[in-house]
Each structure stands twice: as C-alpha cells, then as structure tokens.
N, C-alpha and C positions, 0 to 999 in steps of 0.2 A: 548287243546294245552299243551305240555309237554315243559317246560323251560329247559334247560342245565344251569350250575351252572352259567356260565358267563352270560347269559341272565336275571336271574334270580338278580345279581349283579346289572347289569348295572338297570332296572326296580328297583328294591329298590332307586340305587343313582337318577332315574329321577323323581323318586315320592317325593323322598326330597328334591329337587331342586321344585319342582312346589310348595307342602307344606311352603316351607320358604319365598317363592315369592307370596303368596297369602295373607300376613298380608300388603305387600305393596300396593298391588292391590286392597285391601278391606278399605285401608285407604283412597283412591282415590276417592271410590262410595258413599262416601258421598257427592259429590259436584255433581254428576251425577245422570241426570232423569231417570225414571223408562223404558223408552223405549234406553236411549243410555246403559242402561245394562243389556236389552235385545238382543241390536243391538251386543256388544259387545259379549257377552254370546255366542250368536248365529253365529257368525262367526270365534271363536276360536274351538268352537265346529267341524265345517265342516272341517275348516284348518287340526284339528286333527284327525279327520276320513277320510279324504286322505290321511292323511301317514299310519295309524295303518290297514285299513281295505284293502290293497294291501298286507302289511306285513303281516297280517294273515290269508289271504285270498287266496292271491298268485293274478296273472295280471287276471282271470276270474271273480274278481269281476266287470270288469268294466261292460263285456256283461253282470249280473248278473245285476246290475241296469240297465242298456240300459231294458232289458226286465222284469223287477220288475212288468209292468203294471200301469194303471191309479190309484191306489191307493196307491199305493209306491209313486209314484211324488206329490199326494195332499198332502199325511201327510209329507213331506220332503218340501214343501212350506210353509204348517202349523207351 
C-alpha cells in the first residue's frame, strides 16, 4: 500500500494520539483482572479491524471472510 503525503500525515497524527492515550489507559490496568484485559484488548482490536480492513481492503473483504472457511472462524474465536 502506497500512502500520499496527506495520508501519510494524518497516520502519523493518529498514532500520536493513541501513543499519548495509552499512559492513561495503562494507568487504569492496574485495578483490572487479567481476563477484563483480555476482554478489553480483544474487542478494541475487532472494533479496529472493521474500519482498517474495508479501508485497505476495499468492500470484498467482507465475502473474503464470509468464505475464509472453518479455520479462519476457529482462530477468530480463539
């Protein structure tokens, strides 16, 4: 994937924004069990790959998992 300058921009400013919001977030998991930060983990993760893998994938990803097969849905449960 080839970035244009403005893409390339904006992708720097979103990764500093996440960077500087992850000392609040990590100040938090201390009071939090090892499964609500898995749970957690685990569901910003999916959230984040519905927007990114249409964006660089284009709308064929969706059939593209519809028919991944039974071993794409185990390790995506896993």
């Amino acid at each position: 994937m080839r970035l244009t300058h403005g893409g390339a921009v904006w992708l720097m400013v979103v990764v500093t924004l996440m960077w500087g919001t992850a000392g609040v977030v990590t100040r938090h998991l201390v009071q939090a069990h090892s499964f609500e930060i898995t749970f957690w983990r685990s569901l910003f993760t999916m959230l984040a790959l519905l927007v990114i893998l249409p964006l660089w994938r284009g709308r064929a990803v969706c059939s593209q998992l519809r028919s991944g097969g039974r071993a794409l849905w185990i390790s995506g449960v896993c």
